[in-house]
Steps between C-alpha positions, in 0.01 A plus 500: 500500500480268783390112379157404654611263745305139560366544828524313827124419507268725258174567700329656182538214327359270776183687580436610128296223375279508855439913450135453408420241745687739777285772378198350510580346888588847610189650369310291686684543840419892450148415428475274772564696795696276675877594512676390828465122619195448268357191336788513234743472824274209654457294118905595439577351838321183488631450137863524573458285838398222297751586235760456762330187694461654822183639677492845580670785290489858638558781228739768692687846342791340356713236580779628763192580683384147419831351722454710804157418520567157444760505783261669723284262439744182592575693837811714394544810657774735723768280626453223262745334273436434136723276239508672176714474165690857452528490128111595408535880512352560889131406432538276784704663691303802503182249616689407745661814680172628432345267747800633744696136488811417384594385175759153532634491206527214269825371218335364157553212309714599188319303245148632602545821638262415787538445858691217538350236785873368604538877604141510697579197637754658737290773546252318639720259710648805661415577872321834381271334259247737296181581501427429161644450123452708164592283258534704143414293214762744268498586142185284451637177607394285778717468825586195663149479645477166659808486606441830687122497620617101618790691705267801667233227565807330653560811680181637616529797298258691255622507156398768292559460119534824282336394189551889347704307191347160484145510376364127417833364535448128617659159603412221253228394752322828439596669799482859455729790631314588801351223634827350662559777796255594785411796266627653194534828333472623137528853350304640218712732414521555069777325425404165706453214282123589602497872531194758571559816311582657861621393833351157633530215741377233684531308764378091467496252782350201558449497865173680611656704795799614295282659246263644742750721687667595136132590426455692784872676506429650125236740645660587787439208736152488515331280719126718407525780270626824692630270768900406505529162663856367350762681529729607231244555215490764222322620213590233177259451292403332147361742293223369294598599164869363547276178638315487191727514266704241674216220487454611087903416521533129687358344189795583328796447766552134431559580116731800598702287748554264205621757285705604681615195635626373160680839411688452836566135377674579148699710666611241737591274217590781256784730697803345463727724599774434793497847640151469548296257752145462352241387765352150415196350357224445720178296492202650621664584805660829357290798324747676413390826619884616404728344347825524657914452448818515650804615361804642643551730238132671533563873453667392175228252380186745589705769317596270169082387501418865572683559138325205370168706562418219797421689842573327791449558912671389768239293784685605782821710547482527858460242779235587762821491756688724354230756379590853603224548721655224725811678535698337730193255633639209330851519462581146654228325263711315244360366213688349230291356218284760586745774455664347187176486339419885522809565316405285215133447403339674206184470371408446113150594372243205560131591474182266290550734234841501369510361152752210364719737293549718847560156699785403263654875468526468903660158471739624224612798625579288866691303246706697356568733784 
């Protein structure tokens, strides 16, 4: 008989002691008669803009379509260029070749895993500059963010942050992720470190005209209803049951993100191994949405904590570049750390709910692999 496995991230265990509450929230979004950009959408949206510390949040279907609406919204369309990391599984990619512009894409920074602003810095100083920046805040943990909104202010160019993995991460001044870009993304997806129990996403901005065109491109770019002013719209909405069941959620992110956060930091301190490369401890600028390691050897290690009953995932095996839809698009794009990295990250399980006894079974089974 197959050993139950300690998952990646247990959603059963996350939502379990909110069932009732859920319940009782849905009932009332049946009851109400509201279901599609309702007052739950409205009270969810002006919530999680001041959650963030911007001005305007727009609830949209999910978050990919968050980042082409956002990039629509900053101008983007056929024949522009966009800077993008190529190690976050195509989410902004496929915003971007969505909008009919082309992706430029971006080397990391090994120790963060996120774009890394020497690399944009000769992206932007080339002679074909782009039209904008999506800068991925990966695996939970802030980017570089002053460093790279100072350098597209610099510039001229939008920057777009993809927050998808970075809810309530902050700078010690209390800067949250997404309030540092023109506009900024987040999914709702389950699994997000705040999750509806469907498909979600928003966009959050804190200039006005920004979020009005993001308003208007969710429902189809209307100017009046049943009139199409702005081009490029489409039909991605915030439902209101996934919008009320987010606002019952917020409450409870900051606590998550801490639980998680110190998981992710006993690990950092607590894997000493020298085939493996544990990420390393954050402040609040890291949520640890996954936690994440390199090692050289990671067929072997997944399949030695595999036998240890630990199940582990690998966040991403395939650069954007070199994804087989792009067959042959790409084939001059080099990039190394990049590259290397794809070959060698695996995930461990990191959710609020993991216990100390599974924390320490993790650690020692890292340990003795």
């Amino acid at each position: 008989m197959t050993p139950t496995l300690l998952p990646v991230n247990s959603l059963a265990r996350h939502f379990a002691p909110l069932h009732e509450a859920l319940a009782a929230a849905a009932r009332e979004v049946v009851e109400s008669g509201y279901y599609v950009l309702g007052p739950g959408v409205a009270a969810f949206e002006a919530q999680f803009a001041a959650y963030c510390g911007v001005d305007h949040c727009i609830g949209v279907a999910n978050g990919t379509d968050a980042l082409e609406i956002a990039l629509k919204a900053c101008g983007v369309g056929p024949g522009a260029r966009v800077a993008v990391v190529a190690n976050a599984a195509m989410y902004g990619t496929t915003a971007v070749l969505a909008c009919g512009a082309t992706p430029v894409f971006v080397d990391i920074d090994p120790a963060t895993h996120c774009m890394d602003p020497a690399a944009l810095q000769r992206v932007l100083d080339a002679d074909a500059k782009p039209h904008a920046v999506i800068v991925t805040h990966l695996y939970g943990r802030l980017a570089a963010i002053e460093a790279i909104a100072a350098a597209c202010t610099a510039a001229g160019v939008a920057l777009v942050e993809d927050c998808a993995q970075a809810h309530g991460a902050r700078l010690g001044d209390g800067r949250k992720a997404g309030s540092f870009g023109d506009v900024a993304c987040f999914s709702f997806y389950p699994t997000k470190n705040l999750g509806a129990l469907g498909d979600g996403g928003a966009v959050v901005a804190r200039d006005a005209g920004i979020a009005a065109r993001a308003r208007q491109l969710r429902q189809y770019g209307w100017t009046s209803k049943y009139t199409n002013g702005l081009a490029g719209g489409r039909n991605s909405r915030l439902d209101e049951l996934q919008a009320r069941l987010l606002s019952l959620m917020l409450p409870h992110l900051d606590g998550w993100n801490a639980a998680r956060r110190a998981i992710a930091d006993r690990y950092a301190t607590g894997i000493r191994n020298p085939r493996i490369e544990p990420a390393p401890p954050s402040g609040e600028d890291g949520v640890a949405h996954l936690y994440v390691v390199r090692s050289p050897d990671r067929a072997a290690l997944q399949a030695h904590l595999a036998a240890a009953g630990i199940q582990t995932d690998v966040h991403y095996p395939t650069p954007d570049h070199r994804q087989p839809c792009h067959a042959g698009a790409y084939d001059d794009v080099r990039l190394p750390v990049t590259e290397a990295h794809a070959e060698q990250v695996l995930t461990l399980p990191c959710f609020p709910e993991m216990d100390d006894a599974e924390v320490a079974a993790v650690i020692d089974a890292c340990n003795r692999f």
